[in-house]
C-alpha positions as CSV (number, residue, x, y, z in Angstrom):
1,X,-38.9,-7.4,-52.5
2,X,-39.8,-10.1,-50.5
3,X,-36.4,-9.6,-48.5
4,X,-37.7,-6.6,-47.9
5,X,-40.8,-7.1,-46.7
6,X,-38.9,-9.8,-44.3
7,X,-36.9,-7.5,-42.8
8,X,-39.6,-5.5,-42.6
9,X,-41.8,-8.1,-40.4
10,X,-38.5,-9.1,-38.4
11,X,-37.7,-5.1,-37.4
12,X,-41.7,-4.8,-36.3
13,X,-41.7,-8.1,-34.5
14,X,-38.8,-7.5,-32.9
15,X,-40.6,-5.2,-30.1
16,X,-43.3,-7.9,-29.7
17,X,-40.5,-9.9,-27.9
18,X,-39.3,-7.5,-25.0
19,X,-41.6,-7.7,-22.0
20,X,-41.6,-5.7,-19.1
21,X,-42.7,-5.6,-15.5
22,X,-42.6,-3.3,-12.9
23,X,-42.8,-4.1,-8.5
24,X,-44.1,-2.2,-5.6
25,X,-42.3,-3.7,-2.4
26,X,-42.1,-3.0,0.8
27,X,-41.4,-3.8,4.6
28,X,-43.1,-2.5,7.6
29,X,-40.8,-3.5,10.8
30,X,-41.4,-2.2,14.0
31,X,-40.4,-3.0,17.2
32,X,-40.1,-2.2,21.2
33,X,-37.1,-2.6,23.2
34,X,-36.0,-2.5,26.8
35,X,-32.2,-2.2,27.3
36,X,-30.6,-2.3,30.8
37,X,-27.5,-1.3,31.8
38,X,-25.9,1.5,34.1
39,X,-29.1,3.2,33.9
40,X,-31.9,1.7,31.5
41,X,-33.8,2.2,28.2
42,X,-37.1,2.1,26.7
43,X,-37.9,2.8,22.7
44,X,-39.4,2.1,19.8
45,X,-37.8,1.2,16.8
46,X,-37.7,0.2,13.4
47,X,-36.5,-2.6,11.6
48,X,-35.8,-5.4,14.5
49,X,-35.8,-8.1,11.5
50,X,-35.7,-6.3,8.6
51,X,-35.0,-3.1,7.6
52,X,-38.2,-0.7,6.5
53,X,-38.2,0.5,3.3
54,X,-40.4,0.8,-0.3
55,X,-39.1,-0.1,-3.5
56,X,-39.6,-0.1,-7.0
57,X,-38.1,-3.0,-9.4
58,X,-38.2,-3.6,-12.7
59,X,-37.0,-5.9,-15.6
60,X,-37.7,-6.0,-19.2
61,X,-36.7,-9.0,-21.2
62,X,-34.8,-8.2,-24.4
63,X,-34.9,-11.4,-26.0
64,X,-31.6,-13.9,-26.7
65,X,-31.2,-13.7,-22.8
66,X,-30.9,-10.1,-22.3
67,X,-32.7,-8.2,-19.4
68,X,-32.2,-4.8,-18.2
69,X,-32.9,-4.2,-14.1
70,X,-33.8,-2.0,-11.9
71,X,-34.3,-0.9,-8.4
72,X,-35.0,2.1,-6.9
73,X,-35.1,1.0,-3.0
74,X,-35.6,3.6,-0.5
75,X,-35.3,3.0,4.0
76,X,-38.4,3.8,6.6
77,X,-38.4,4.8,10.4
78,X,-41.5,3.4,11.1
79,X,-41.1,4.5,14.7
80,X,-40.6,8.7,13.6
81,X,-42.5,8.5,9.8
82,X,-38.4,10.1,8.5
83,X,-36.2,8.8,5.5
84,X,-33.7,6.0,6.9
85,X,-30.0,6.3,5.5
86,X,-29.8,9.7,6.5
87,X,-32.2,11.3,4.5
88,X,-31.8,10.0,1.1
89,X,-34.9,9.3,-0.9
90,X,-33.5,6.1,-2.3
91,X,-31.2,5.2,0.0
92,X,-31.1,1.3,0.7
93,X,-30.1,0.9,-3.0
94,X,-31.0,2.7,-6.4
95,X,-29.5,1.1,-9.7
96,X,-29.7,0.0,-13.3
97,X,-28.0,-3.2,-14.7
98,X,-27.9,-4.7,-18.0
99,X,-28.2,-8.4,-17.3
100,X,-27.1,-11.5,-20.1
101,X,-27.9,-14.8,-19.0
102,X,-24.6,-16.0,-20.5
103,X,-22.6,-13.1,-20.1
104,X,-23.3,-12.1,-16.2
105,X,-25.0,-9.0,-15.2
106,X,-23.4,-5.0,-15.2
107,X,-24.6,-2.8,-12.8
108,X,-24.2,0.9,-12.0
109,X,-25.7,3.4,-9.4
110,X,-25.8,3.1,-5.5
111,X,-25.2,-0.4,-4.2
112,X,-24.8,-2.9,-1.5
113,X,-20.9,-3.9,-1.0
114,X,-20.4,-7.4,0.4
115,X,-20.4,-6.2,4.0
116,X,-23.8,-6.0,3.5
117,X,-24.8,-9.1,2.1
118,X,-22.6,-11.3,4.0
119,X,-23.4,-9.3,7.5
120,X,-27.0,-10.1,6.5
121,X,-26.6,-13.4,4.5
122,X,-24.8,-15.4,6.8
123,X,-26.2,-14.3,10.3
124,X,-28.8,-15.9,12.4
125,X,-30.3,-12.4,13.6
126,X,-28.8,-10.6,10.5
127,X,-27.4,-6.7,10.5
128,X,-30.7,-5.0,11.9
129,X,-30.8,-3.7,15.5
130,X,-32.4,-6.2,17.7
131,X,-30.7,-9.0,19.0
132,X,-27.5,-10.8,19.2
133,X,-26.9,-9.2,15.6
134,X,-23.8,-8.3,12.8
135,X,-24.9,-5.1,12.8
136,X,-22.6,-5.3,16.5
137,X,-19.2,-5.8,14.9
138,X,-17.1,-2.8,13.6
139,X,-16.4,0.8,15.2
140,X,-12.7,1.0,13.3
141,X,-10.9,3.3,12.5
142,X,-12.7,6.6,13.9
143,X,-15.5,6.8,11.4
144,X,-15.2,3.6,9.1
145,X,-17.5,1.3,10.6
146,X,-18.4,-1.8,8.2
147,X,-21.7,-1.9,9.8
148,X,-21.5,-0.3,13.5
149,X,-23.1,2.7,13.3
150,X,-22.4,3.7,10.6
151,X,-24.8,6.7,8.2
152,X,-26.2,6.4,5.4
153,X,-24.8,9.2,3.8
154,X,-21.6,9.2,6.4
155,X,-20.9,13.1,5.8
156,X,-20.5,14.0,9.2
157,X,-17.7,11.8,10.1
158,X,-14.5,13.4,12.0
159,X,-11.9,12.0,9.9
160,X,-13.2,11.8,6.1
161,X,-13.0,8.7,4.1
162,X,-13.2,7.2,1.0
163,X,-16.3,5.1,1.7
164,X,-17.8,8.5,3.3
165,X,-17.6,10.4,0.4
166,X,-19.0,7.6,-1.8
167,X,-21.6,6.5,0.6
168,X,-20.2,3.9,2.8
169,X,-18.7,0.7,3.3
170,X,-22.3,-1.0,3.5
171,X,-23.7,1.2,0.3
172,X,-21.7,2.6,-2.0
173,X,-22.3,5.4,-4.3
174,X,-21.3,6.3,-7.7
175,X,-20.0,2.1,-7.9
176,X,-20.1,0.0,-11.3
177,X,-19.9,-3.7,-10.4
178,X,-19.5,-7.0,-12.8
179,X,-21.0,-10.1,-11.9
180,X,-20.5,-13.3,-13.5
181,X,-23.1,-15.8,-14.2
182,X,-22.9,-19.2,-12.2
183,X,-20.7,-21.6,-13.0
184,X,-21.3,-24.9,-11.3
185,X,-22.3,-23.1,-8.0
186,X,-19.6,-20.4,-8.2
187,X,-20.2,-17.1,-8.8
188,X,-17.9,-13.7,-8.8
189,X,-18.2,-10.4,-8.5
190,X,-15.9,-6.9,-8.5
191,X,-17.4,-3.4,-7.9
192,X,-15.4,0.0,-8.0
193,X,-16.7,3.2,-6.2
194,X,-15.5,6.5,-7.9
195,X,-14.2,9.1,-5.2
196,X,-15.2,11.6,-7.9
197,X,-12.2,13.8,-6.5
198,X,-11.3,16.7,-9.2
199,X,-7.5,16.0,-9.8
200,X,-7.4,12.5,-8.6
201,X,-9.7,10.2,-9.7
202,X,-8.4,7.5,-7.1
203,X,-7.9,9.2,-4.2
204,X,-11.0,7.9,-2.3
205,X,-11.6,5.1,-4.6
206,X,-13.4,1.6,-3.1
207,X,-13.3,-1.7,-4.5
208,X,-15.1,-5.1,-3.6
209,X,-14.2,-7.8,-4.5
210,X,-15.8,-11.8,-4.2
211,X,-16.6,-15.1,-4.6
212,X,-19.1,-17.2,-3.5
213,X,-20.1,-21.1,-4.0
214,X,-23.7,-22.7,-3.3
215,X,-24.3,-25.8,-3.7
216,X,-25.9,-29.1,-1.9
217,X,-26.6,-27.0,1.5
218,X,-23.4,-25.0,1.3
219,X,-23.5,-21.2,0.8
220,X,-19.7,-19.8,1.2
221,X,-18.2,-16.3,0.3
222,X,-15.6,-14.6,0.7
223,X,-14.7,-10.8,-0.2
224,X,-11.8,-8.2,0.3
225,X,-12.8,-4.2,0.2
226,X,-10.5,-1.6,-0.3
227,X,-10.8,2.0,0.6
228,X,-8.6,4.8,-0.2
229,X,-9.2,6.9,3.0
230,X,-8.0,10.4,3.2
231,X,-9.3,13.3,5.8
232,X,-8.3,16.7,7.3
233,X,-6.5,15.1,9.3
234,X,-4.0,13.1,7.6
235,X,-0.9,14.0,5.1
236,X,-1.2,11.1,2.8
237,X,-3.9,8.6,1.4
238,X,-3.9,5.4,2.7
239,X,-5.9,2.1,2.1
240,X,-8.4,1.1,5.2
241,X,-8.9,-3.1,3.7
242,X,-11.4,-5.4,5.0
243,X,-11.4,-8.9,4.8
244,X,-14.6,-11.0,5.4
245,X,-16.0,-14.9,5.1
246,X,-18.7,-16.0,5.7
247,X,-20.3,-19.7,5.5
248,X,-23.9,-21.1,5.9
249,X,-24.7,-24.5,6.1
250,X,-28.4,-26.0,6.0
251,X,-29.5,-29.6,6.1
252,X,-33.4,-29.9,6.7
253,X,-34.9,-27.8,9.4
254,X,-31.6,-26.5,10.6
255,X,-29.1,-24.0,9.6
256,X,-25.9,-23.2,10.6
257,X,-24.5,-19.6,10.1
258,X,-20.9,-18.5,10.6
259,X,-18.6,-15.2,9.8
260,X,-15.2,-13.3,10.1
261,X,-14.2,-10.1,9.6
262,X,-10.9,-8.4,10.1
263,X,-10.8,-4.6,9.6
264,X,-6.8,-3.6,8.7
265,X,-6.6,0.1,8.8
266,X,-3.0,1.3,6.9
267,X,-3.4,4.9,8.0
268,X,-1.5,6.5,10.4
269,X,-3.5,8.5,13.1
270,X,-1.5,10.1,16.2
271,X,-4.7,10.1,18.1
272,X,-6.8,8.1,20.3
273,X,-9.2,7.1,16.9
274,X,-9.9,3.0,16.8
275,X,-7.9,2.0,14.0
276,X,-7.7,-2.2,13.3
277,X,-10.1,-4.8,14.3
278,X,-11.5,-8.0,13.8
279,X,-15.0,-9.7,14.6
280,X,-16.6,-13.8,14.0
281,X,-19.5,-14.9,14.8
282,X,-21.1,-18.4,14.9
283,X,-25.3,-19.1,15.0
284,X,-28.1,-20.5,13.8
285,X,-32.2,-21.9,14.1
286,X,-34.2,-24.4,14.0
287,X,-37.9,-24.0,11.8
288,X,-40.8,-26.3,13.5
289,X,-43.8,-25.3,11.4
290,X,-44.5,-21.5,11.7
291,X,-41.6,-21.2,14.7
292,X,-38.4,-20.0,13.8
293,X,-35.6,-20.9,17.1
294,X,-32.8,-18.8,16.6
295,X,-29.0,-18.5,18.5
296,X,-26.2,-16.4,18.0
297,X,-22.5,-15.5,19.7
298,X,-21.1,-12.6,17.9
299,X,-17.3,-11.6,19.5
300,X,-15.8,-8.1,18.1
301,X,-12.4,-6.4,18.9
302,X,-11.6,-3.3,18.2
303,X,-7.8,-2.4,18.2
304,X,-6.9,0.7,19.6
305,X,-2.7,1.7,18.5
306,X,-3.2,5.2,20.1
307,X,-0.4,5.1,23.1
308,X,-1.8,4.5,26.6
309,X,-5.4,3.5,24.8
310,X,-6.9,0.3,25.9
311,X,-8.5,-2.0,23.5
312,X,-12.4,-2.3,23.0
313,X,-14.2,-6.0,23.3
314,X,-17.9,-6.7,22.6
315,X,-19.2,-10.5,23.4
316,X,-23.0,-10.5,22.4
317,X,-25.2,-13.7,23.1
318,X,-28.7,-13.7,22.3
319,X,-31.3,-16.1,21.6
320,X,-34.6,-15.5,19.5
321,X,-38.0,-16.8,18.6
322,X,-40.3,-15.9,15.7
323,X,-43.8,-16.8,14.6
324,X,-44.4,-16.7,11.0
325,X,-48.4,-15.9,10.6
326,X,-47.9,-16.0,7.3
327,X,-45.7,-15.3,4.2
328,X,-45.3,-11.5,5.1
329,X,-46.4,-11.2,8.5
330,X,-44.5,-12.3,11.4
331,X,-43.9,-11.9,15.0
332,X,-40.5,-11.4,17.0
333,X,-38.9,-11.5,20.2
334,X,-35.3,-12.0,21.2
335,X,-33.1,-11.7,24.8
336,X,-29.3,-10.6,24.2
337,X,-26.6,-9.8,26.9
338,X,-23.7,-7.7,25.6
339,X,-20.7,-7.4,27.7
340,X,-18.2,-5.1,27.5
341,X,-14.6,-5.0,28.3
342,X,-11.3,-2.5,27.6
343,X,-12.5,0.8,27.0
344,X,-16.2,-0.1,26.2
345,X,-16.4,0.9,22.9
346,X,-17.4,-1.6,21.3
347,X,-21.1,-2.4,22.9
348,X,-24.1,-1.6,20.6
349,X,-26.6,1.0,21.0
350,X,-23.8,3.1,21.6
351,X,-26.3,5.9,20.3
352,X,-27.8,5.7,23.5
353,X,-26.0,7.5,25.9
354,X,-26.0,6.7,29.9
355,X,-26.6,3.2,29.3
356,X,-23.3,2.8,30.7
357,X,-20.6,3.7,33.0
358,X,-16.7,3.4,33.0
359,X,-17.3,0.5,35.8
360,X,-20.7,-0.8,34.1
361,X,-20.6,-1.4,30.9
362,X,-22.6,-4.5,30.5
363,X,-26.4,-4.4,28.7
364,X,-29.4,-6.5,28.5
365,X,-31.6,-6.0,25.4
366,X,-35.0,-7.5,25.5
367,X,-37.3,-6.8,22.1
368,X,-40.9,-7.9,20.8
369,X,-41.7,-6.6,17.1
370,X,-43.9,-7.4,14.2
371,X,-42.8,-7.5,10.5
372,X,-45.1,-7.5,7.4
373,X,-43.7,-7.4,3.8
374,X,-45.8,-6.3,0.6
């Protein structure tokens, strides 16, 4: 009986132990920009330092070190009032994780790949659209652009791909990922986007795969993706892979930021499609109280195999200032010149068309914008 009664006390208790919380986030990013090049631009836009959004996240402690997660994380254009990532009402991110502190942490639904957080981690002006930023490298293989460009939803692309039917190289749908717990500063992680194709489960599969160390200043990772790419267009499936490494070193008010990527497209294309390419970039800043001093050089090269086609190279170098007011709100302004050479393609705001000519190709990007989190 008194067993019994025990197991009794243990089952009701039991509940008393999980607690749970849930978070109303948010960034509000908006920004101006002049751009000056064959002819010249002027906009508003958002997310010059981070990318708008709202988001919900949530954890409830299980007890014995088990937690289960969410986030449902969806992108703002402060500058038109519309969904960001082409429509989607979640579209930054949406997920659910169970989570051991000893065991690492399982994850399923639409997530960032690690072109997204080392594009963003390990860059002075990170992958938004102002400045001297990552979000400048990429534009390979006709359509699969790690960051350049690239849709959220990435349905309308000529040539289809794995990462455009689940979601893109930067998000990616319908992905399970495994992350270990940290082991001395070390830390791994694998993720696997189903191509949901009837017939043939991997024939626009995507895997991600990393590891990343930080410790004593040092933050250091290094991933490889693989997407099974297949389109209209092309007899057989082949793999587009992407390697990329990125490093950040910090030692008091300074910070050093550095990346590489190489894009290695396996496909074969009789066209006049960017296939291969490769992109580093070097940067960093300086924090003196509220002011943030930033620098950046970001170099990409796109490849161009197509017979007679010239190859694309971007050199962007910008420079940037921001005043935090506060913990949520700040103020931003940055200068960048991005020159062109080859056949162009490579600048940024390539969106904007007229900004440049076959003999001027060369643009000048000034920006001032204000950022407050919630």
């Amino acid at each position: 009986m008194k067993f019994t009664l025990g197991a009794i006390a243990l089952a009701l208790a039991g509940p008393a132990l999980a607690q749970s919380s849930v978070t109303i986030y948010g960034v509000v990013d908006v920004d101006g920009q002049y751009i000056n090049g064959a002819a010249h631009a002027v906009r508003v836009t958002s997310g010059g330092l981070q990318g708008s959004r709202i988001g919900f996240k949530g954890t409830e402690d299980l007890g014995s070190g088990l937690y289960v997660d969410f986030a449902l994380e969806g992108g703002l254009n402060i500058d038109t009032g519309s969904s960001g990532q082409g429509g989607a009402l979640f579209g930054r991110q949406a997920f659910g994780a169970l989570r051991s502190t000893s065991l690492g942490t399982l994850s399923a639904g639409r997530q960032y790949s690690d072109i997204y957080y080392i594009t963003s981690d390990f860059s002075a002006f990170s992958n938004t659209n102002v400045g001297a930023t990552t979000a400048a490298i990429g534009g390979y293989a006709g359509g699969y652009e790690p960051v350049q460009g690239g849709s959220g939803t990435a349905t309308t692309q000529t040539n289809a791909t794995g990462e455009s039917l689940n979601g893109g190289p930067s998000r990616v749908n319908n992905s399970v990922r495994y992350t270990t717990p940290s082991f001395s500063g070390f830390k791994a992680s694998a993720l696997y986007g189903a191509g949901e194709v009837t017939g043939n489960t991997f024939k626009t599969r995507l895997f991600d795969g990393s590891v990343r160390y930080t410790a004593y200043g040092l933050d250091v990772s290094l991933a490889f993706i693989s997407d099974k790419a297949v389109g209209a267009t092309l007899a057989t499936s082949a793999n587009v892979n992407t390697i990329l490494l990125g490093a950040q070193y910090t030692i008091d008010a300074f910070r050093i930021d550095a990346g590489y990527l190489k894009g290695d497209d396996k496909r074969s294309i009789a066209s006049t499609l960017q296939h291969d390419g490769r992109a580093f970039w070097l940067g960093g800043d300086y924090r003196v109280g509220q002011s943030l001093f930033k620098a950046q050089w970001v170099n990409n090269k796109v490849e161009n195999n197509a017979v007679g086609a010239k190859d694309s190279k971007l050199n962007a170098y910008g420079l940037g200032y921001q005043f935090d007011f506060s913990k949520r709100t700040a103020l931003y302004t940055s200068a960048t010149r991005f020159q062109n050479t080859g056949d162009g393609l490579g600048r940024y705001n390539s969106s904007i068309t007229g900004l440049t000519t076959t003999t001027d190709k060369n643009l000048t990007e000034l920006a001032l914008g204000v950022r407050h989190a919630f």
